[in-house]
C-alpha positions in Angstrom: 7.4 -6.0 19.7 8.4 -9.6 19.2 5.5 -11.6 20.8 3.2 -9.9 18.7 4.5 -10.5 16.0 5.7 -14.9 16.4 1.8 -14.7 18.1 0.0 -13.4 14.9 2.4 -15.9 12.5 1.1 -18.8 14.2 4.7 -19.6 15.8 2.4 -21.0 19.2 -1.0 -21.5 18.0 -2.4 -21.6 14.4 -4.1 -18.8 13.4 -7.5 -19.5 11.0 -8.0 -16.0 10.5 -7.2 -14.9 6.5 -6.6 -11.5 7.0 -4.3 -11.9 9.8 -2.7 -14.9 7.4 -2.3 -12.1 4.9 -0.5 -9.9 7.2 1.6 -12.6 8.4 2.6 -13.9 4.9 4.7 -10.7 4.5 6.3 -10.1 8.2 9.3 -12.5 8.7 8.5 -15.0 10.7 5.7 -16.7 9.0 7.7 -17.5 5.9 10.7 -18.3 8.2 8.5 -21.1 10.2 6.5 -22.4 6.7 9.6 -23.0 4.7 11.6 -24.5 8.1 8.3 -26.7 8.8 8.3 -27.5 5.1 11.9 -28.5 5.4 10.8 -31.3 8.0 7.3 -32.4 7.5 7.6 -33.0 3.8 8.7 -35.2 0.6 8.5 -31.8 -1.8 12.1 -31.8 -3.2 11.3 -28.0 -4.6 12.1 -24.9 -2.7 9.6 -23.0 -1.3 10.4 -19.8 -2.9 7.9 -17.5 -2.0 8.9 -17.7 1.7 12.7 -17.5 0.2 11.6 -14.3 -1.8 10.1 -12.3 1.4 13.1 -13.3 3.5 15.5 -12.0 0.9 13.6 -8.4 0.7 13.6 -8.4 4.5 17.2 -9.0 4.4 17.9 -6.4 1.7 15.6 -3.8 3.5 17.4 -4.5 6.8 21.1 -4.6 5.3 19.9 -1.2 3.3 18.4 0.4 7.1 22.0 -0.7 8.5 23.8 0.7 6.1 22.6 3.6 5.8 22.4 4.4 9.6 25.8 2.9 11.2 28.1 5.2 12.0 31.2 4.2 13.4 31.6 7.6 15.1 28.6 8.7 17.7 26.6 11.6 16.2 27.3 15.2 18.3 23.9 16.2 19.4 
């Protein structure tokens, strides 16, 4: 599940294709790489804050899908 998805964000090779861009844009890892590249390749002193933005509502949708499913005790089946 994890190749596909660094593959189709252009992690290895970059990917020309807009839809497939599109899709990328709101997984993870795209926004991850784009504002870590930005970090190193440029003079912009600004924040790249759409790549922040889809991070953050990753994060809160995966602390939310944590919380809601941990259970310190196992579940009798």
């Amino acid at each position: 599940m994890l190749f596909p998805l660094v593959f189709i964000s252009g992690t290895y090779v970059p990917i020309h294709s807009a839809p497939l861009n599109g899709i990328a844009g709101a997984l993870p890892v795209k926004p991850f790489n784009d504002a870590l590249l930005r970090a190193f390749t440029t003079n912009h002193a600004g924040l790249p804050w759409r790549d922040h933005g889809v991070l953050l509502l990753w994060g809160v949708a995966g602390a939310a899908v944590a919380v809601r499913r941990f259970r310190w005790d196992p579940r009798a089946q």
